[in-house]
C-alpha positions as CSV (number, residue, x, y, z in Angstrom):
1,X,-15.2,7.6,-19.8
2,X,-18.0,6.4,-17.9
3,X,-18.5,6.9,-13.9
4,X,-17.7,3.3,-13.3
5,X,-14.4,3.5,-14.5
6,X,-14.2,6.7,-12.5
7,X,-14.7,5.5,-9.4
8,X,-11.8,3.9,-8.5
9,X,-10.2,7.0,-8.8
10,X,-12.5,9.0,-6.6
11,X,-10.4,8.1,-3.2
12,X,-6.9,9.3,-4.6
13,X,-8.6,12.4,-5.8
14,X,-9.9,12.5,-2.2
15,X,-7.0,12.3,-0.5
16,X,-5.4,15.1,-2.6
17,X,-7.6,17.3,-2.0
18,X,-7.7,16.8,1.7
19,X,-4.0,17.3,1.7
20,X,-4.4,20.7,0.0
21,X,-5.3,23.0,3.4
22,X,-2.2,21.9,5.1
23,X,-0.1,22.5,2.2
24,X,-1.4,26.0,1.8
25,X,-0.7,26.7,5.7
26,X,2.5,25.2,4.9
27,X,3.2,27.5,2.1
28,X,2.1,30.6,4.1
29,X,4.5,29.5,6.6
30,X,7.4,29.7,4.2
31,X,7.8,26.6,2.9
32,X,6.1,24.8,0.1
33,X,5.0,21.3,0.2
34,X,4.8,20.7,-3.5
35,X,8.5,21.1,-4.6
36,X,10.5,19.5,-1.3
37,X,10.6,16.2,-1.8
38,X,9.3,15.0,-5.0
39,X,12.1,12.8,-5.8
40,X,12.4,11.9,-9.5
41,X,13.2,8.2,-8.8
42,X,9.8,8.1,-6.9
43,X,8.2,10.1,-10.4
44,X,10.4,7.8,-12.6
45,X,9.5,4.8,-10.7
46,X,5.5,5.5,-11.3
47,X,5.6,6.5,-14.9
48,X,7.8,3.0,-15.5
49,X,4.9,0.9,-13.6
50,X,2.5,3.1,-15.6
51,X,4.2,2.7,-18.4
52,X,4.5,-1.1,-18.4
53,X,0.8,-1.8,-17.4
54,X,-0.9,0.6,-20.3
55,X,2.0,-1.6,-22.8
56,X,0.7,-4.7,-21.6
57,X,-2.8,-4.2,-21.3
58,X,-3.1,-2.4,-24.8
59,X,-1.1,-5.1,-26.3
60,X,-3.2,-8.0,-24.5
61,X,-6.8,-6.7,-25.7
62,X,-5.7,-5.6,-28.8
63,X,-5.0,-9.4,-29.2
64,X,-7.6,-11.1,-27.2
65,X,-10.2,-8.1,-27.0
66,X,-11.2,-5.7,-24.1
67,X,-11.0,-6.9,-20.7
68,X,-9.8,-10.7,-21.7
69,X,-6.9,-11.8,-19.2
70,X,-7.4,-8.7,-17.4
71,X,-11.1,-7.8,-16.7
72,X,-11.3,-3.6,-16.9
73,X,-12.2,-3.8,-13.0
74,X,-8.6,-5.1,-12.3
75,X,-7.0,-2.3,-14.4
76,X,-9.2,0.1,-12.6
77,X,-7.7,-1.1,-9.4
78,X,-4.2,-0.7,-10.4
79,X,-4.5,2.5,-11.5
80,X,-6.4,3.3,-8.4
81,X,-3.2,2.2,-6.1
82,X,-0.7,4.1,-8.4
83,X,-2.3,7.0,-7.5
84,X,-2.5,6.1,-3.8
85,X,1.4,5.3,-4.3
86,X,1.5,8.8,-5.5
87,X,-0.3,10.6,-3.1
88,X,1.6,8.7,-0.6
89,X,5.0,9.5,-1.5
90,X,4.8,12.8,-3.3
91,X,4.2,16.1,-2.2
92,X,2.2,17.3,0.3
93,X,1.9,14.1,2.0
94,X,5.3,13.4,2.1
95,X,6.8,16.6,3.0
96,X,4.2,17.1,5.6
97,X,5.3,13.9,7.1
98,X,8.3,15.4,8.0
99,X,6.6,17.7,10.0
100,X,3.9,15.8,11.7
101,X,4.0,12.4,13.3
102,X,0.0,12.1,12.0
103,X,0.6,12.9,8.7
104,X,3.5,9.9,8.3
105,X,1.5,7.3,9.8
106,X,-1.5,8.5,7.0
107,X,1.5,8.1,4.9
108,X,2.2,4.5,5.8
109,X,-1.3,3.4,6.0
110,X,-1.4,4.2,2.0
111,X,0.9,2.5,1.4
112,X,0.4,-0.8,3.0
113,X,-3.4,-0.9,2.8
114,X,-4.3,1.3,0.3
115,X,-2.2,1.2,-2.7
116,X,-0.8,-2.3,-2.0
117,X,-3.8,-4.5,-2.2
118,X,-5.3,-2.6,-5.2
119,X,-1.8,-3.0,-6.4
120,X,-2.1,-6.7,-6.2
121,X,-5.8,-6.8,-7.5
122,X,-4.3,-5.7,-11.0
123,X,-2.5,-8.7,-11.4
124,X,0.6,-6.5,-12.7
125,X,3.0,-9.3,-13.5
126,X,1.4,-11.2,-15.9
127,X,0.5,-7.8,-17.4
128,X,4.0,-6.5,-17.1
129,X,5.1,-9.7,-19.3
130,X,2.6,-8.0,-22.3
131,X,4.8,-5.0,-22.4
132,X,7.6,-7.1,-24.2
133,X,8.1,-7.7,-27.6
134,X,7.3,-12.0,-27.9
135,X,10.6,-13.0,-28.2
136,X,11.7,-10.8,-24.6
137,X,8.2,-12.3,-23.1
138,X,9.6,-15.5,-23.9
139,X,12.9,-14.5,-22.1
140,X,11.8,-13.0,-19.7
141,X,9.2,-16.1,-18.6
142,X,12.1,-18.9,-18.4
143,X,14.0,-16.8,-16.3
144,X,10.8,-16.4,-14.3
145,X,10.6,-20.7,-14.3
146,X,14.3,-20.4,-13.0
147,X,13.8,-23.1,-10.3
148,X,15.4,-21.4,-7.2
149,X,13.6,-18.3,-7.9
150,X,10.1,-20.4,-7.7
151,X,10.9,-22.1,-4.8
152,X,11.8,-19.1,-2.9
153,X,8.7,-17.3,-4.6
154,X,6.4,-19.7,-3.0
155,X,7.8,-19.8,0.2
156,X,7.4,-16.1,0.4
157,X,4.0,-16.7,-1.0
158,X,2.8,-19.3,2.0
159,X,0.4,-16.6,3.9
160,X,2.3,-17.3,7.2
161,X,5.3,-16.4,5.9
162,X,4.2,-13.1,4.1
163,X,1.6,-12.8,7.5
164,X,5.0,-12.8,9.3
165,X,7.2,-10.7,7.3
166,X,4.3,-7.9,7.8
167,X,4.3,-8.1,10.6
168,X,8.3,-8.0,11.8
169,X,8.7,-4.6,8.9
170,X,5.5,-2.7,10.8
171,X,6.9,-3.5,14.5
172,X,10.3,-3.2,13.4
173,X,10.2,0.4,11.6
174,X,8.0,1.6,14.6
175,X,10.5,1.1,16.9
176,X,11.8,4.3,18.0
177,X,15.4,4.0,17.2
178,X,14.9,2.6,13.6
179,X,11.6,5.1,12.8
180,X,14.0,7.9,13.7
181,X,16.9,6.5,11.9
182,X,14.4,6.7,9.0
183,X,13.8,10.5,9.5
184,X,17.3,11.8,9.3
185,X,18.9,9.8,6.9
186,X,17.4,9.7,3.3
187,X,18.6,6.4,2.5
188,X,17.0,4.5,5.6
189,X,14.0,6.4,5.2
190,X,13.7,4.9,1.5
191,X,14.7,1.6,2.8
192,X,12.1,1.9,5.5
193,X,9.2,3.0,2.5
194,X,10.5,-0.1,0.2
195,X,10.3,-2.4,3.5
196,X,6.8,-1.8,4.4
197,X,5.5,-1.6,0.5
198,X,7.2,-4.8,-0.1
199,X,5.9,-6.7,2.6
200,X,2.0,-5.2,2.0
201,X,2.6,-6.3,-1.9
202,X,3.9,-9.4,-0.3
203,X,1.0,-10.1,2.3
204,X,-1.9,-8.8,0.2
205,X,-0.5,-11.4,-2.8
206,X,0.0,-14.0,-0.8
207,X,-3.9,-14.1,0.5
208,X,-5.6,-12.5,-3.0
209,X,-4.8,-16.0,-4.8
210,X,-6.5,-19.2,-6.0
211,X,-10.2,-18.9,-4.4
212,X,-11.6,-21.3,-2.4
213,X,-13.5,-21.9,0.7
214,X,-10.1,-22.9,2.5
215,X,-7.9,-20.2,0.9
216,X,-10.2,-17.4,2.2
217,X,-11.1,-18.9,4.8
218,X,-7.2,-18.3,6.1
219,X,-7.5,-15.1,4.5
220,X,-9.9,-14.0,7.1
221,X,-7.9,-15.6,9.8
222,X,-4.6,-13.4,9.0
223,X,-6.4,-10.8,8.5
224,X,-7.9,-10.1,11.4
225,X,-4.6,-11.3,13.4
226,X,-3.4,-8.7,11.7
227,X,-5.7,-6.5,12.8
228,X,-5.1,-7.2,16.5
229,X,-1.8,-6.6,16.7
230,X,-1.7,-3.3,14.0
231,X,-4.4,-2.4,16.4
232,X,-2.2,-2.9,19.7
233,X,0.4,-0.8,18.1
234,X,-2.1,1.9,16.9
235,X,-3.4,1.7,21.2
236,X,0.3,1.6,22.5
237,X,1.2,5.0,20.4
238,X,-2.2,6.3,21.4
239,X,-2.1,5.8,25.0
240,X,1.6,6.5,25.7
241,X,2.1,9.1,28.4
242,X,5.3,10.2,26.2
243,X,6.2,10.6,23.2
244,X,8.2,8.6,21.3
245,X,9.9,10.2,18.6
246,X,11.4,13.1,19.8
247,X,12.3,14.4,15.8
248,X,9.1,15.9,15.9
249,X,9.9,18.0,18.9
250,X,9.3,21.8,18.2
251,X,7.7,20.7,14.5
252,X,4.3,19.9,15.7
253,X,4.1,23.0,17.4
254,X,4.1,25.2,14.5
255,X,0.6,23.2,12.8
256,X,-1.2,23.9,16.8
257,X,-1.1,20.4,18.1
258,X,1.9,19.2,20.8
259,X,4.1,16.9,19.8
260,X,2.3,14.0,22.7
261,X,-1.3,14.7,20.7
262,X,0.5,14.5,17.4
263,X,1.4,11.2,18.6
264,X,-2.1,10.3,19.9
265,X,-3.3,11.2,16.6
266,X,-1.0,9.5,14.4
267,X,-2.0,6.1,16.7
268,X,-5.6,6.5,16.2
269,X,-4.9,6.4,12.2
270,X,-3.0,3.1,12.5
271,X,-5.6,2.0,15.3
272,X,-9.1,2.9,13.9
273,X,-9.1,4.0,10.0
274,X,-6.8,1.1,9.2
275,X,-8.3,-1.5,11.4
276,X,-11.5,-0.8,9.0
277,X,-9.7,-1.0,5.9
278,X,-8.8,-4.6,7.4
279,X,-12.3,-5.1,8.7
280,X,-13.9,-4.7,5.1
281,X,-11.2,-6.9,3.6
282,X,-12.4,-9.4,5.8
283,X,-16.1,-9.4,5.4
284,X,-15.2,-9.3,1.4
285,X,-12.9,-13.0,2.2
286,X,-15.9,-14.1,4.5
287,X,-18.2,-13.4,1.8
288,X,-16.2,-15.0,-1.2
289,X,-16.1,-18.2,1.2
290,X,-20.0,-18.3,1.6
291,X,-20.3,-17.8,-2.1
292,X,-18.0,-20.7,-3.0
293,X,-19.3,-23.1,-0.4
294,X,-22.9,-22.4,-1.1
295,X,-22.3,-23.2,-4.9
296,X,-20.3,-26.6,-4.3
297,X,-23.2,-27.2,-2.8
298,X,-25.3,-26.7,-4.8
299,X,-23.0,-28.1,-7.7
C-alpha cells in the first residue's frame, strides 16, 4: 500500500493516539475507557457501512476497472470518516465524554466536521447500490425513483434547508436542558448523536454536489454563516461566567480542571479548531469556483 493511500488515515490514527494518555489516567483511576461503552450497535453499525462500501466498490472495478465510478481518492475519504466515526463514538472518546465537557464537544466536532463530510466525499450511495446482486440493485433503485421519496429528498437537499436543519440540531442539543437530557438517558443521548450526524451528512451533501461557479459559490456563503454562528456558540460557552451543565459537577475535578474551565475548554474546540475545519472548506469551494470560472473562460 502506498503512502498516498495512507494518508487519509493518518488523522484517525492521530486522534487515537492522542486519546491514549487520558485513557491510561483513566484506567489508573479505576475505570477503563476501552470496555464502557462500546456499544455493539455502534460496532455493528460500522462493520455494515464497511461492509457494504468494500461489496460495492470491489464489485464496481472488478467490472469497470480500478477507480472507474469511484476514483481511489473518494474511497480513501470514506474510509478516512469511518474511522473518525469510530474514534468518535467508541472508546476512549466516548467514555471520556462522560467525564469531561471538553472531551464531548471533541466528540461532536468529529462527527459533524470530520467524519461527515469525508463521509459524503465517498459518494456511499451509489456505491452501496454495488453491494447487491443486479436483480436487488434493480429493486432497490425504483424504490429509490419512488416519487414522494425524491421530492422530499431534494427538498432536504436545497442547501438552505440542510443549512437550516444544522443549524436548529447544534443550537438545539446545546441547550442545557436537552444536552443534559442526553447525558442521563441512553436513548436521548443516541438520538442526540443520530441528530447531529444526520444533519452534518445532510449539510455537507447538500453543498458537495453538481460543481459550478454558482453552486460553490453558495457553498462558501453557508459555510462561513455557519461559521459565525458555530463560532458565537463556541464564544457564549467560552465566555460564560457559569457553567452550564451541571452533570459534570464533581467529574471534571478528578482529570485537574474545574468544571467552569472544562467548559471554557470545550467552547474553544467548537469556537477555534472547528471554525478552521470550516475555514479550509471554504477556501477549497472558493478555489473550485476560480477554477471553473477561469476555464469557461477560457472555453
Amino acid at each position: 500500500m502506498t503512502v498516498n493511500r495512507l494518508a487519509p488515515l493518518v488523522p484517525t490514527i492521530a486522534l487515537w493516539i492522542a486519546c491514549a494518555p487520558l485513557a491510561r489516567a483513566h484506567s489508573e483511576a479505576g475505570g477503563d475507557v476501552w470496555k464502557e461503552g462500546a456499544d455493539p450497535w455502534v460496532i455493528g453499525g460500522l462493520f455494515v457501512a464497511m461492509a457494504l462500501y468494500a461489496m460495492g466498490t470491489t464489485r464496481l472495478w472488478q467490472q469497470a476497472g480500478l477507480g472507474a465510478g469511484v476514483p481511489v481518492w473518494r474511497a480513501g475519504c470514506y474510509i478516512a470518516g469511518l474511522g473518525i466515526l469510530a474514534v468518535a463514538l467508541l472508546p476512549p472518546v466516548d467514555t471520556l465524554g462522560s467525564e469531561l465537557f471538553s472531551m464531548h464537544m471533541l466528540q461532536h466536532e468529529l462527527l459533524m466536521l470530520g467524519a461527515a463530510p469525508l463521509l459524503v466525499a465517498g459518494m456511499p450511495l451509489g456505491v452501496f447500490l454495488w453491494a447487491f446482486s443486479p436483480p436487488w440493485r434493480k429493486r432497490v433503485s425504483m424504490a429509490l425513483r419512488w416519487r414522494p421519496l425524491r421530492v422530499v429528498w431534494r427538498r432536504l437537499m436545497q442547501p438552505l434547508v440542510a443549512w437550516s436543519i444544522h443549524a436548529a440540531m447544534l443550537w438545539a442539543w446545546h441547550a442545557p436542558r436537552f444536552f443534559e437530557a442526553g447525558l442521563l438517558d441512553d436513548d436521548v443521548h443516541v438520538a442526540q448523536h443520530l441528530c447531529f450526524l444526520i444533519s452534518a451528512l445532510l449539510f455537507w451533501s447538500a453543498l458537495i454536489g453538481a460543481r459550478s461557479p454558482i453552486r460553490d459559490g453558495s457553498a462558501v456563503v453557508y459555510l462561513l454563516t455557519t461559521l459565525i454562528h458555530s463560532g458565537m456558540l463556541g464564544a457564549l460557552l467560552t465566555f460564560s461566567p457559569r457553567a452550564w451543565y451541571p452533570f459534570y459537577a464533581g467529574r471534571t475535578e478528578a482529570w485537574g480542571i474545574s468544571l467552569l474551565a472544562d467548559q471554557q475548554l470545550g467552547g474553544l474546540v467548537m469556537w477555534v479548531p472547528a471554525g478552521m475545519v470550516l475555514i479550509l472548506a471554504a477556501l477549497v469551494f472558493a478555489s473550485r469556483v476560480l477554477r471553473l470560472s477561469t476555464s469557461g473562460r477560457r472555453a
